[in-house]
C-alpha positions in Angstrom: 120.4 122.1 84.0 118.5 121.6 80.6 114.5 121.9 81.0 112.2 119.1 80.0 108.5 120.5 79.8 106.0 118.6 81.4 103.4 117.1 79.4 101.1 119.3 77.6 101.5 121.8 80.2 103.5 125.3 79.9 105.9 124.3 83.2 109.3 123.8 81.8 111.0 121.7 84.8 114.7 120.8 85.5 115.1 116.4 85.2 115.4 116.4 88.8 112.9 117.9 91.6 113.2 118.2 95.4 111.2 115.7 97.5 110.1 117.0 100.6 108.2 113.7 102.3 111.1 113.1 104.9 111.3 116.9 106.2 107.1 116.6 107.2 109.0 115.4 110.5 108.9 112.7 112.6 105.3 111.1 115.1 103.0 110.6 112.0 102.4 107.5 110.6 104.5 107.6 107.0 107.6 109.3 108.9 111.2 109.4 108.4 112.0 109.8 111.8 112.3 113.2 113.3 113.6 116.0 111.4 115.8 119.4 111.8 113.7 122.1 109.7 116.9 124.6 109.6 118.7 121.6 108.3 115.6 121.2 105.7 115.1 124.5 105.0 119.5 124.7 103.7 119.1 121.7 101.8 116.4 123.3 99.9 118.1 126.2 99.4 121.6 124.1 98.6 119.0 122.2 95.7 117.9 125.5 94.1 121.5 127.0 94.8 121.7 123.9 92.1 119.7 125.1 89.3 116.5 122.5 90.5 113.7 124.6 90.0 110.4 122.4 91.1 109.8 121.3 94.8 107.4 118.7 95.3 105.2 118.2 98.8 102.1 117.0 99.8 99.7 118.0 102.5 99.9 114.7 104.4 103.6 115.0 104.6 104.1 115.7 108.5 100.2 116.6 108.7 100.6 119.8 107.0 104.4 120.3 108.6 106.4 119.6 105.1 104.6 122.3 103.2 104.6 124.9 106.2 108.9 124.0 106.3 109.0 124.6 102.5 106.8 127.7 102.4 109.7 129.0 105.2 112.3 127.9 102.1 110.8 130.6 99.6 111.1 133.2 101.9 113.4 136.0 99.9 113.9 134.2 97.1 114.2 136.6 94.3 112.9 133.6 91.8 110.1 131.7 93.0 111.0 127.3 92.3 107.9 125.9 90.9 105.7 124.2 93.9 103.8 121.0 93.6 101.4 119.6 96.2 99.0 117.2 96.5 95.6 116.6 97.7 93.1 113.9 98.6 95.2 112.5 102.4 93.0 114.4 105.5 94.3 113.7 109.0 91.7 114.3 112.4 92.7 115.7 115.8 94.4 112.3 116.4 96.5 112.6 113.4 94.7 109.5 112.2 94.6 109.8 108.1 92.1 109.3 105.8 90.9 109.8 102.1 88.6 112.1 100.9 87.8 112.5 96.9 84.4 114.7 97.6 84.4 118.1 95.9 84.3 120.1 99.6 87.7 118.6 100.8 89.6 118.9 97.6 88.7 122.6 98.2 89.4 122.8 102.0 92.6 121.4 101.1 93.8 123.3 98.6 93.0 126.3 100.2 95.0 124.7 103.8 97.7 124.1 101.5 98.0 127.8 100.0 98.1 129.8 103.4 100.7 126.7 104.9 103.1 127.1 101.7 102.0 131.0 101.4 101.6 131.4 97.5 99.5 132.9 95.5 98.6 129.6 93.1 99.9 126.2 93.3 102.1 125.7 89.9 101.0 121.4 90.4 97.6 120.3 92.3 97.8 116.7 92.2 95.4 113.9 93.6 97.9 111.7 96.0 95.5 108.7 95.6 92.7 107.5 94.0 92.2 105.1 96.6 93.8 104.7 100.3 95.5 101.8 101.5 95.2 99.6 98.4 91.2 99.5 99.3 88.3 100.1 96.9 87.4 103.5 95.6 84.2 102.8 97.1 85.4 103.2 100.6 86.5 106.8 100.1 83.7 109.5 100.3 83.4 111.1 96.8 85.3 110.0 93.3 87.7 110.6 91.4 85.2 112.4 88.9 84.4 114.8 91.4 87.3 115.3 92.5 88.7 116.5 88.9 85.7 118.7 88.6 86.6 120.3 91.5 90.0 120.7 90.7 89.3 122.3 87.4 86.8 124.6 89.1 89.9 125.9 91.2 91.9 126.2 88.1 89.9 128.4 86.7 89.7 130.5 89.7 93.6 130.7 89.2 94.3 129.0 92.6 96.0 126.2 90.3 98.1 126.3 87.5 97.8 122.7 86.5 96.2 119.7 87.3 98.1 116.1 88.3 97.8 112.2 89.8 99.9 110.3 91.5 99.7 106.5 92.0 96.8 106.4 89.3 96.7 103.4 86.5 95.6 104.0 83.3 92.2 103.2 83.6 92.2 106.0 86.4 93.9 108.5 84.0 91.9 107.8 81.4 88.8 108.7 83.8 90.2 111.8 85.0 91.0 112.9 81.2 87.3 112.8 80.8 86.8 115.5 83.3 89.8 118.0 82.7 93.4 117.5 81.2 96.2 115.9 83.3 99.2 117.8 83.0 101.2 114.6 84.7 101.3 111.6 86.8 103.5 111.0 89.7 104.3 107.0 90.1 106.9 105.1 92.3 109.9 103.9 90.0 113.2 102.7 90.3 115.2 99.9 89.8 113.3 98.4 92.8 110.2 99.0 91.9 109.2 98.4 88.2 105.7 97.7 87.7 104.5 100.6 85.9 106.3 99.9 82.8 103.8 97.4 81.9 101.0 99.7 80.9 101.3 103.1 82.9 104.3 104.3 81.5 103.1 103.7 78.4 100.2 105.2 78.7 101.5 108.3 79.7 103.8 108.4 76.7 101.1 107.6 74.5 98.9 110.5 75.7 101.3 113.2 76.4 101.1 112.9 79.8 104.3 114.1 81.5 105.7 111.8 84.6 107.7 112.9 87.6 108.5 109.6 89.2 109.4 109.4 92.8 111.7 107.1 95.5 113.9 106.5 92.3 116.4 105.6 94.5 113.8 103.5 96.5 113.7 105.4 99.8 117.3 105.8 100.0 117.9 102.0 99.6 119.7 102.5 96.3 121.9 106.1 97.7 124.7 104.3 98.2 124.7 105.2 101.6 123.1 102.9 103.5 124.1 100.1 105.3 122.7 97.1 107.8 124.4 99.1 110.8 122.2 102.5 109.9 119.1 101.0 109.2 119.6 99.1 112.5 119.2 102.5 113.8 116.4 104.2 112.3 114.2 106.0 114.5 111.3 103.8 115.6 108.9 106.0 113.7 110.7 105.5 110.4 108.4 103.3 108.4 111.3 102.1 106.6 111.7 99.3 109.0 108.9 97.7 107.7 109.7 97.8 104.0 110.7 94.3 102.9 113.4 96.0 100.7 115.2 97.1 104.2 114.8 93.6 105.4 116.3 90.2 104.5 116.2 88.5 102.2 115.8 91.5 100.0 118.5 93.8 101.5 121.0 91.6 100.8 120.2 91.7 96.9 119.7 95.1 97.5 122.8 95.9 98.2 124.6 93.6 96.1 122.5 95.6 93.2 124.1 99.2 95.1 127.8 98.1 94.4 126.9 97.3 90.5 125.7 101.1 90.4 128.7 102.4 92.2 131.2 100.4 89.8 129.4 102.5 87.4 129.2 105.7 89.3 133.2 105.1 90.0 133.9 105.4 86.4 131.6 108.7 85.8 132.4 110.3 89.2 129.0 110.2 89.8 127.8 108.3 93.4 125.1 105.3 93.3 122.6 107.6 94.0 123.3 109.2 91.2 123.0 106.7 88.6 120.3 105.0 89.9 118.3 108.3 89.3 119.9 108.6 86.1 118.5 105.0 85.1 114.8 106.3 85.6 115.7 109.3 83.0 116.1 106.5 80.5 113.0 106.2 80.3 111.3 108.2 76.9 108.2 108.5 79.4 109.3 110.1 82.1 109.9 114.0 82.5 111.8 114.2 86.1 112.8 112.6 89.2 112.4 113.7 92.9 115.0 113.5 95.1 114.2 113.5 98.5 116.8 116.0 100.6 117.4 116.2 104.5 120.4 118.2 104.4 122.5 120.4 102.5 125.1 117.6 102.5 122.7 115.3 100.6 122.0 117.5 98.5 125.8 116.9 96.5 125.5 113.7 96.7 122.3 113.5 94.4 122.1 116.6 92.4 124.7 115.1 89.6 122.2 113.2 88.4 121.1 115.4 85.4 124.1 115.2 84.4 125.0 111.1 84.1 123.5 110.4 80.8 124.1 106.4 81.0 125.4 104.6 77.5 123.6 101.8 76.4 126.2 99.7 77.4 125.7 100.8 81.2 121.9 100.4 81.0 122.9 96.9 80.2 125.6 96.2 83.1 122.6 97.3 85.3 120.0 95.3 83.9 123.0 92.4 84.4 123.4 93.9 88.2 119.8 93.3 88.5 119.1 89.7 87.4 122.2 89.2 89.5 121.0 90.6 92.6 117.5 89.0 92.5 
């Protein structure tokens, strides 16, 4: 795969990243259900075997159980992939999660987060959130000034190599730039989901901030693979079932939007995952997408997507697919 770097940072990532959410396991309360970590562990390994070279995590994935699964993935690797995590999610004993910004958690985290994955540095420290649950900042103990002091305190110690957010707006990144340079931004976009076009994106592009987007297949909705019989039997702890995209009358569009992107897909002998993850590349602001793999066998089904570079034409059939399916 060809190398994009990201932003004004010295990483130099493949246009496609592993997403290791679902692997954090099942019994916590963003799940995927419950998960095999042999099974995780080879479709890691089946994504590097690829030529991806970036695996992105997060601490509140499975409570600390996603990064502790990929940290088992590194083991022997002659080449080291590039490891992102993220910060700013804290569970308690109960596994009840909240959000802390203050300078003392970002640390106790990052350090968690080292010993679980078992590197040296961290090549991507991003904040997950500058808020929790769509509340005020205010509610949070700390800021996100403080928070990006902190960070850059523990880049200069060399525990990180760069610094990120994820779900921030502009105003948020502009805030953060004040305190140290944001090497990237990590929003939700896909077909399903394009709000950030409006002045994220763009904002991004304008300052040189790279973007690794993620769900660009919208949780699996988009795949290709699903259907109303297997999402009538997701696990009960796969939070999923409450996404209105996975419910009528959405799913129905939905999936009327899927068979426009495997028309396409047909033609290129690429799958609907595929082009739907191709479709965020079109975008001049963003740098990469994460896939998110269970298995080895998903793995082939998604990896292509590097490789579909969509005519204008095809960018259009979609848009048509879209308007249609709405």
């Amino acid at each position: 795969m060809f190398l994009r770097t990201l932003g004004q940072s010295d990483l130099k990532i493949t246009p496609i990243g592993i997403g290791a959410w679902a692997i954090g396991g099942g019994q916590w309360e963003f799940a995927w259900g419950p998960q095999d970590d042999k099974e995780s562990i080879a479709a890691i390994r089946a994504g590097l075997d690829r030529g991806i070279n970036w695996i992105d995590t997060a601490a509140a994935y499975g409570l600390g159980h996603s990064e502790t699964v990929v940290g088992r993935s590194l083991k022997g690797l002659s080449t080291r992939p590039y490891i992102f995590t993220k910060c700013s999610l804290v569970w308690d004993e109960k596994g009840e999660i909240s959000h802390n910004l203050q300078a003392s958690s970002i640390r106790r985290e990052a350090e968690a987060s080292l010993r679980r994955l078992d590197v040296d540095a961290i090549d991507l420290y991003q904040i997950h959130w500058p808020a929790w649950k769509s509340g005020p900042e205010s509610a949070s103990p700390g800021s996100i000034e403080e928070a990006m002091g902190e960070m850059a305190k523990l880049k200069a110690e060399g525990k990180i190599r760069n610094i990120g957010v994820s779900n921030f707006n502009a105003q948020q990144m502009q805030r953060a730039q004040k305190i140290a340079p944001i090497a990237s931004l990590q929003p939700p976009y896909s077909l399903l989901a394009r709000d950030v076009e409006t002045s994220i994106l763009p904002f991004a592009l304008r300052h040189g901030i790279g973007v690794i987007v993620y769900s660009p297949m919208a949780s699996g909705m988009l795949s290709g693979a699903m259907t109303r019989e297997r999402i009538a039997t997701f696990p009960k702890d796969d939070w999923r079932q409450n996404s209105p995209n996975f419910q009528e009358p959405m799913l129905t569009h939905n999936l009327r939007l899927v068979e426009t992107l495997r028309a396409i897909g047909k033609r290129r002998g690429a799958t609907p995952g595929e082009v739907a993850i191709a479709w965020t590349l079109t975008n001049p602001a963003v740098t990469g997408a994460i896939i998110g793999v269970r298995s080895a066998d998903q793995v082939s089904g998604i990896a292509g997507a590097a490789d579909v570079h969509l005519a204008p034409d095809e960018i259009q059939e979609i848009g048509q697919g879209t308007r249609q399916a709405a």
